[in-house]
Z-matrix of the N, CA and C atoms (Angstrom, degrees):
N
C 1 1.444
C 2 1.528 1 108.71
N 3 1.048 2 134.10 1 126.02
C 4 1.543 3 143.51 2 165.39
C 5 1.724 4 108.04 3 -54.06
N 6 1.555 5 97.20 4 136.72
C 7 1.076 6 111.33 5 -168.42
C 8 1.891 7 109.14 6 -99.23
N 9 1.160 8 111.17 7 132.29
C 10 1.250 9 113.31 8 175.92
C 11 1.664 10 138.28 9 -127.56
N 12 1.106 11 103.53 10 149.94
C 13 1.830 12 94.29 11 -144.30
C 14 1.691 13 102.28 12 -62.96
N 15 1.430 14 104.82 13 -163.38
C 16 1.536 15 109.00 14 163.56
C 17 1.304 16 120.30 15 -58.75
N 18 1.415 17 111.21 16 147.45
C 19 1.737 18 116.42 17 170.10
C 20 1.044 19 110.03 18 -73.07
N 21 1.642 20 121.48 19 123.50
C 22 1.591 21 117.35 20 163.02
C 23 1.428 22 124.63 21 -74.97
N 24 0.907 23 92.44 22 117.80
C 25 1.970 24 86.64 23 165.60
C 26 1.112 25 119.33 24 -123.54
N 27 1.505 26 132.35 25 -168.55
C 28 1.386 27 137.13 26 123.40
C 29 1.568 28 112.59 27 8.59
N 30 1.438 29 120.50 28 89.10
C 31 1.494 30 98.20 29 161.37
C 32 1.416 31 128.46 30 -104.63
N 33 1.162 32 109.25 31 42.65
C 34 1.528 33 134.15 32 168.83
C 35 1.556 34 131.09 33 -115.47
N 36 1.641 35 100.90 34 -0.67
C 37 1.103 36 112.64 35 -177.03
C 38 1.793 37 118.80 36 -81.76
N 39 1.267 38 89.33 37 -52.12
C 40 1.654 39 92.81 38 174.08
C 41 1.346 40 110.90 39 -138.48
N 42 1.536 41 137.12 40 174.81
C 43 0.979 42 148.53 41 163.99
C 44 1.641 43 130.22 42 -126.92
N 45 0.908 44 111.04 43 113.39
C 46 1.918 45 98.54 44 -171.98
C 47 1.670 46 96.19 45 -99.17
N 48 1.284 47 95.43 46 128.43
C 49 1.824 48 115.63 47 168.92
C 50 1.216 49 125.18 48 -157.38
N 51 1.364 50 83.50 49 118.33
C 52 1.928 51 95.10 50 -173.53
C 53 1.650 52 115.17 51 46.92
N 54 1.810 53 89.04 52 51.80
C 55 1.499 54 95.93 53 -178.71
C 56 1.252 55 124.87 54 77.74
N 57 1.281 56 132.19 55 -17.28
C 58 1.398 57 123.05 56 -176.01
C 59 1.516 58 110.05 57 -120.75
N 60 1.408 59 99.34 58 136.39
C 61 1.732 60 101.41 59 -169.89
C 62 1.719 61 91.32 60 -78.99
N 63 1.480 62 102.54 61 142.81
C 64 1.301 63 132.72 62 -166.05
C 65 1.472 64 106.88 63 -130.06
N 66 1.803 65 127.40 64 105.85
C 67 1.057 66 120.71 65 173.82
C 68 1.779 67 120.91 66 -95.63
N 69 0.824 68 133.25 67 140.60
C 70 1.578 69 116.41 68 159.59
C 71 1.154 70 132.34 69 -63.35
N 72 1.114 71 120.38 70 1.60
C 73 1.469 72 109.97 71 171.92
C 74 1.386 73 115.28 72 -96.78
N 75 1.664 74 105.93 73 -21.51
C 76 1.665 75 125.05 74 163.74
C 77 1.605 76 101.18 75 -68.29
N 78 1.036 77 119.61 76 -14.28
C 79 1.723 78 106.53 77 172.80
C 80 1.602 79 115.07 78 -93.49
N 81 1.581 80 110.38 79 -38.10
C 82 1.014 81 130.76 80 151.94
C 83 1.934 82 110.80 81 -34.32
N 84 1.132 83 120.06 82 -66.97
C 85 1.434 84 104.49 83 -163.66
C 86 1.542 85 97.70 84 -85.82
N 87 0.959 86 150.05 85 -3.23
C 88 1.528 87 158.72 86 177.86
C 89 1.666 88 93.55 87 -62.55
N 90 1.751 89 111.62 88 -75.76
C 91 1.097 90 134.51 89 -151.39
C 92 1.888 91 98.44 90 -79.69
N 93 1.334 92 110.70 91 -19.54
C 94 1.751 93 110.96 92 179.02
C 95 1.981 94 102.33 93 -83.99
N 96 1.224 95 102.43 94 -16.12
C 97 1.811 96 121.32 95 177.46
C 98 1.139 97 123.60 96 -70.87
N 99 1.779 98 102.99 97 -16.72
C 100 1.592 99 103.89 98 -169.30
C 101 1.224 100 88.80 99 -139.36
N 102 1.844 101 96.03 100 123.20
C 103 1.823 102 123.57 101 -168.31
C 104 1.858 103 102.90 102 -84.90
N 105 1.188 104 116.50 103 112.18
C 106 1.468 105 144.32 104 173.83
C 107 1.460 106 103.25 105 137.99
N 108 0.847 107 127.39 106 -14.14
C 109 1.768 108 117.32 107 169.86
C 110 1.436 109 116.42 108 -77.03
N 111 1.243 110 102.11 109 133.46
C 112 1.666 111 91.88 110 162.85
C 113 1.855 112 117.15 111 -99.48
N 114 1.304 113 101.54 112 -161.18
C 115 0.954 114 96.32 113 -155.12
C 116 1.840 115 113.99 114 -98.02
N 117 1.103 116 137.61 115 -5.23
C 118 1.189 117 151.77 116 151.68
C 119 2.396 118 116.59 117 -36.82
N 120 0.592 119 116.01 118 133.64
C 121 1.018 120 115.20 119 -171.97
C 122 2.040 121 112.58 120 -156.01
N 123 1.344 122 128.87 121 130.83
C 124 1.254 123 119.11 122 145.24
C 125 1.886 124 119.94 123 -121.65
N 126 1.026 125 97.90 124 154.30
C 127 1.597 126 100.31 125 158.67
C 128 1.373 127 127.56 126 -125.98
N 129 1.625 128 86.99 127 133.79
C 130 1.665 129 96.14 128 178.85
C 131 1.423 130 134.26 129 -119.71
N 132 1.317 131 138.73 130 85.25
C 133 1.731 132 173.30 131 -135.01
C 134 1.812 133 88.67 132 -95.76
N 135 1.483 134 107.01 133 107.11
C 136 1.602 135 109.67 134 167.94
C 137 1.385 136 80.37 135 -147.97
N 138 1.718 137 101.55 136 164.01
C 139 1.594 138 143.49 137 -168.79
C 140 1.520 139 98.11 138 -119.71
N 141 1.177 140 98.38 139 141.24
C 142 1.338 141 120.93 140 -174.65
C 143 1.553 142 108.20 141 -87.46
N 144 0.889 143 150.02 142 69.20
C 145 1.729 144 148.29 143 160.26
C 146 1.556 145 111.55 144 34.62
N 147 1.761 146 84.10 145 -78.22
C 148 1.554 147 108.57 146 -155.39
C 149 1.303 148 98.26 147 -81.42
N 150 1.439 149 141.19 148 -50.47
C 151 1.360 150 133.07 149 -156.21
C 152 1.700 151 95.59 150 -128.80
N 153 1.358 152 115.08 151 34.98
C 154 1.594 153 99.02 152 160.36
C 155 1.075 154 129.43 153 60.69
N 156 1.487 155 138.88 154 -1.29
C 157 1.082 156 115.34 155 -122.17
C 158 2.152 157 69.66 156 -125.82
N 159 1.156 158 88.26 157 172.21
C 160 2.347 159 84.13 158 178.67
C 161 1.670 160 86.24 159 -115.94
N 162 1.608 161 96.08 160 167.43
C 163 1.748 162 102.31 161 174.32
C 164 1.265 163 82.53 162 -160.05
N 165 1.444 164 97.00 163 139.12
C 166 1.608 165 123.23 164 161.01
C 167 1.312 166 128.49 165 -103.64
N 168 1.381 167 135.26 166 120.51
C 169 1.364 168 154.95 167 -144.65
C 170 1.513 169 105.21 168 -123.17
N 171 1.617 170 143.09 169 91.10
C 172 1.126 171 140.32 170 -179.01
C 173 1.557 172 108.52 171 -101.13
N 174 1.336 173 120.52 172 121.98
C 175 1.235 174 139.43 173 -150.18
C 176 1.931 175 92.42 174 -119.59
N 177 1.220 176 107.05 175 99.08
C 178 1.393 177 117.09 176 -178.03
C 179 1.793 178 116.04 177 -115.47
N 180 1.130 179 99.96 178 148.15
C 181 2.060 180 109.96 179 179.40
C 182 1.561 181 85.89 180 -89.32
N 183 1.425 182 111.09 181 137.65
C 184 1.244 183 138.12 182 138.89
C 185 2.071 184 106.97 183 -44.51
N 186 0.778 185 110.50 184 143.41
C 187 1.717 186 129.10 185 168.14
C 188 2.212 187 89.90 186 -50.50
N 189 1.083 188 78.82 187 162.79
C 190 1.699 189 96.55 188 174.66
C 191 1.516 190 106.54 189 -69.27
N 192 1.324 191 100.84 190 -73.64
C 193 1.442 192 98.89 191 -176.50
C 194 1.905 193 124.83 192 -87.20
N 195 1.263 194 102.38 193 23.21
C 196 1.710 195 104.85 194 -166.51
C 197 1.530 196 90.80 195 -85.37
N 198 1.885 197 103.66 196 144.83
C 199 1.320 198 121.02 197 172.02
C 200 1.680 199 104.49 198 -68.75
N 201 1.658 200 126.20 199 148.51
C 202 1.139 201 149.19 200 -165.63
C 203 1.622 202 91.18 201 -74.47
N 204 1.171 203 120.21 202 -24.98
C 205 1.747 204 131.89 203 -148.88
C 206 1.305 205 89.29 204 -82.20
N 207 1.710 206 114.58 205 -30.28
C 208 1.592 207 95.87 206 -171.49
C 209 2.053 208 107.07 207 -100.08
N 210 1.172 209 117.18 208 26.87
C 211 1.475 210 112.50 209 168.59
C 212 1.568 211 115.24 210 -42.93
N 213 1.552 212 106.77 211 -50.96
C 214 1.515 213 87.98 212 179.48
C 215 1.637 214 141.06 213 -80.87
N 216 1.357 215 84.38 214 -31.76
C 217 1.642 216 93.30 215 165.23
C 218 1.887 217 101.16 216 -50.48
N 219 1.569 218 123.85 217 -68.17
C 220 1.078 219 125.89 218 -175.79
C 221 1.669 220 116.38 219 -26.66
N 222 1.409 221 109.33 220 -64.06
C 223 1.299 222 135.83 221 -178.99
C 224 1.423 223 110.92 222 -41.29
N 225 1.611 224 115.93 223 -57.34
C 226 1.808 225 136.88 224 -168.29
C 227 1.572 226 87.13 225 -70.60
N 228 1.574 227 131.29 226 -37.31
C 229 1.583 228 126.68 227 -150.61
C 230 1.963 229 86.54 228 -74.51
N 231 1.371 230 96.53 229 -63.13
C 232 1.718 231 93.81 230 -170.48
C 233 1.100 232 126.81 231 -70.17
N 234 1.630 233 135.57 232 -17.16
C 235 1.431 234 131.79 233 130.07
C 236 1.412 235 123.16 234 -2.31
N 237 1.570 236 87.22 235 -80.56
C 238 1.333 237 94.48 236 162.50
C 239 1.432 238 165.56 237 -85.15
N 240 1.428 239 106.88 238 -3.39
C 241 1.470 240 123.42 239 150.82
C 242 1.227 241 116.77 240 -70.02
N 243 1.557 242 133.04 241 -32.83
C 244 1.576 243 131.35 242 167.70
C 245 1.174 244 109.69 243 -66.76
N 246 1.704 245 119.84 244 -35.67
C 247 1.518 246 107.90 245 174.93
C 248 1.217 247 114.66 246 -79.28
N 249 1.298 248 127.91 247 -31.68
C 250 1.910 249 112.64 248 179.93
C 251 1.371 250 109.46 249 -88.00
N 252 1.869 251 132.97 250 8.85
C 253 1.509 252 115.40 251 178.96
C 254 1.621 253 96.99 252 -114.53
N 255 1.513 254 110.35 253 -34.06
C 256 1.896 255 109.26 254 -178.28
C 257 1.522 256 88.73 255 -100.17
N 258 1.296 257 160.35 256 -83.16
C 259 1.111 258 139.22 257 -139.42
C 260 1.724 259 116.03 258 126.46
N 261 1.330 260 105.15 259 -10.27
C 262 1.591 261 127.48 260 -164.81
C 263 1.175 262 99.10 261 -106.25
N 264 1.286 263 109.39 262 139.87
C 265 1.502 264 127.67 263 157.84
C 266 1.920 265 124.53 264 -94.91
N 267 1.639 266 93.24 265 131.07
C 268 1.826 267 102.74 266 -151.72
C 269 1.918 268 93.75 267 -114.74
N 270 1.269 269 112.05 268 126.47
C 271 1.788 270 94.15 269 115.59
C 272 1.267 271 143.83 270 -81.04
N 273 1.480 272 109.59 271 155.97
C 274 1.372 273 117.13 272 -168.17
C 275 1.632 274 96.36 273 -124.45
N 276 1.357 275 117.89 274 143.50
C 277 1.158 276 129.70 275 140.10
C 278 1.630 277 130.97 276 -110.12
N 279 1.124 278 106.91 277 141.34
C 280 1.665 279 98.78 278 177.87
C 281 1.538 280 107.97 279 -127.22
N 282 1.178 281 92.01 280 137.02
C 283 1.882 282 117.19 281 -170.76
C 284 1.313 283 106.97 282 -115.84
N 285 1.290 284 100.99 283 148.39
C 286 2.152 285 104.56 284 -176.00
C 287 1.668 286 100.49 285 -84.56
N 288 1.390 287 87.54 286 150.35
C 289 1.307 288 99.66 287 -149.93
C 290 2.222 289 106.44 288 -63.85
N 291 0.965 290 110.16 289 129.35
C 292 1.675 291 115.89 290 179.34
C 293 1.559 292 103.03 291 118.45
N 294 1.425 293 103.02 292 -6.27
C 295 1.692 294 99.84 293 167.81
C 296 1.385 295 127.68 294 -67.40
N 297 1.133 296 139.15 295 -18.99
C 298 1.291 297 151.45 296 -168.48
C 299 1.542 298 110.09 297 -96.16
N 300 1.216 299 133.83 298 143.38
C 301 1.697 300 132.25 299 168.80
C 302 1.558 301 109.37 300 -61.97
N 303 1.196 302 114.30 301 120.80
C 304 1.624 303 105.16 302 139.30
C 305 1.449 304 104.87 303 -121.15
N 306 1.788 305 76.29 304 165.68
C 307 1.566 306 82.26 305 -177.38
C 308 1.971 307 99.98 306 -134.13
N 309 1.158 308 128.49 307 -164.19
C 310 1.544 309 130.65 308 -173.51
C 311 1.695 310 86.38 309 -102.26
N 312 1.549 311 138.44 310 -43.40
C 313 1.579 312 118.15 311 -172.23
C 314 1.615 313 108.82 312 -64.43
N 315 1.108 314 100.28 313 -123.80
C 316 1.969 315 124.31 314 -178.15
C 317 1.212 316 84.98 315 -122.61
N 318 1.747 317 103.84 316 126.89
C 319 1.083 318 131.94 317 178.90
C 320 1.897 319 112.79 318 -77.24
N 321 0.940 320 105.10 319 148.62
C 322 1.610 321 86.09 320 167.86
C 323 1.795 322 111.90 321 -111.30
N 324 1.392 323 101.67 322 137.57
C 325 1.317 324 108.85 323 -164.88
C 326 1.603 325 112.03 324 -131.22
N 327 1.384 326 120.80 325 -3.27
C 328 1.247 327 120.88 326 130.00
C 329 1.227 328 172.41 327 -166.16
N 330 1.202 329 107.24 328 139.67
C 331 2.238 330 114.84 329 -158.36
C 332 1.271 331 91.06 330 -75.16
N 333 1.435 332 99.49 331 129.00
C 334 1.570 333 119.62 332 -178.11
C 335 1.471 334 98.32 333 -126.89
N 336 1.185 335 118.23 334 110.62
C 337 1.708 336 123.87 335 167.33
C 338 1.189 337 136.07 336 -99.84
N 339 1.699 338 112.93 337 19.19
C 340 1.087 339 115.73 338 -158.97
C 341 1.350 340 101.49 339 -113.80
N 342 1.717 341 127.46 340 -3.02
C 343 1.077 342 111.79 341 176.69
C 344 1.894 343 102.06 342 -92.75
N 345 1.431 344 103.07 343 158.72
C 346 1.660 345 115.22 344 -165.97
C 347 1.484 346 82.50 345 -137.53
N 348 1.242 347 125.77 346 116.10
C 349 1.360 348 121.60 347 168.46
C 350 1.457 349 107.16 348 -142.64
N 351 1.151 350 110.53 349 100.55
C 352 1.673 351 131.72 350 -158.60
C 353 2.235 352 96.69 351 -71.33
N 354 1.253 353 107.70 352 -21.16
C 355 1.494 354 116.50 353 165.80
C 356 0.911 355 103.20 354 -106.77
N 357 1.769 356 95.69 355 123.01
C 358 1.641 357 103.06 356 172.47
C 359 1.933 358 102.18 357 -152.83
């Protein structure tokens, strides 16, 4: 039987990590919940080599006008709202705000590197 690669779809629809389906728009209203963020966001899904293991990296804009002074408070707040509403443990980065691309279509918001699919 001929072998055929992964199905493309939607890759904005869902996310599987560390078992738990992960949507963006559930990251989306998490991250619109907590006042100094703006609204720009990416995610980035890589595999660990050596120990297997996946990690998720959420790459967020600071608010327009929020002081730099509050990164960590910001940072510790969304830690932890992703960990007590999905169950997952995140890094976060935070970027001043206009660092991130937009564009006028559908943005893409997330690079997933963990699939290796030698058929394609």
């Amino acid at each position: 039987m001929p072998r055929h690669s992964r199905i493309k779809g939607r890759s904005d629809d869902t996310i599987k990590f560390r078992g738990v389906n992960v949507y963006p728009s559930t990251i989306d209203t998490i991250l619109s919940a907590i006042p100094g963020l703006g609204s720009e966001y990416q995610i980035y899904l890589t595999r660990d080599s050596a120990s297997g293991k996946d990690s998720m990296k959420l790459v967020i804009e600071r608010g327009q006008a929020v002081d730099g002074a509050r990164t960590a408070e910001l940072v510790h707040e969304t830690i932890y709202q992703v960990k007590r509403q999905l169950l997952v443990s995140i890094d976060v980065e935070l970027v001043d705000y206009g660092q991130l691309p937009r564009t006028e279509r559908k943005s893409q918001r997330v690079f997933d590197t963990r699939i290796t699919d030698e058929i394609v």
